[in-house]
C-alpha positions, 0 to 999 in steps of 0.5 A: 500500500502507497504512503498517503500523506496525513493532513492532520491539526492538533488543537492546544485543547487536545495537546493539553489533553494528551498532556493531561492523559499523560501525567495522570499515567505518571500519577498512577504508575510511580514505579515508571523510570527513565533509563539511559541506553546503557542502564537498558542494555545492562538489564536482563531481559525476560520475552515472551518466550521464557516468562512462562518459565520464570513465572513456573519457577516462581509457582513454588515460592507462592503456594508453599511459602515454608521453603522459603527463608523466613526473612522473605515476606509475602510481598517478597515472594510476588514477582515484580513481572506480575504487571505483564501478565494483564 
């Protein structure tokens, strides 16, 4: 399919809107950081094709928390990936 040039106008009610959206995202998901493209390229990295795995390996922590050292607490043992299972 040919490239089509869009003709489009933004109004300052809807960039200030978009602006609005975003903050409200910021507001609401606080854990949200910039990184540097070296701070990115230093993190592992869990795709789609090996969470399943990871969140298998996590299964046991959950359901039978007493193998666990006491010094983890519940909310030690929820994975910080939880949010990409939605």
């Amino acid at each position: 399919m040919p490239y089509q040039e869009i003709s489009a106008t933004v109004t300052d009610k809807n960039l200030q809107a978009v602006k609005d959206a975003i903050t409200a995202i910021e507001t609401a998901l606080p854990f949200l950081i910039s990184l540097t493209d070296a701070e990115r390229k230093q993190l592992f990295k869990v795709g789609p094709e090996r969470l399943s795995f990871v969140q298998t390996r996590g299964r046991p922590r959950r359901t039978t928390p007493a193998f666990c050292p006491a010094v983890l607490t519940r909310r030690d043992l929820n994975p910080p990936w939880r949010c990409s299972r939605r």
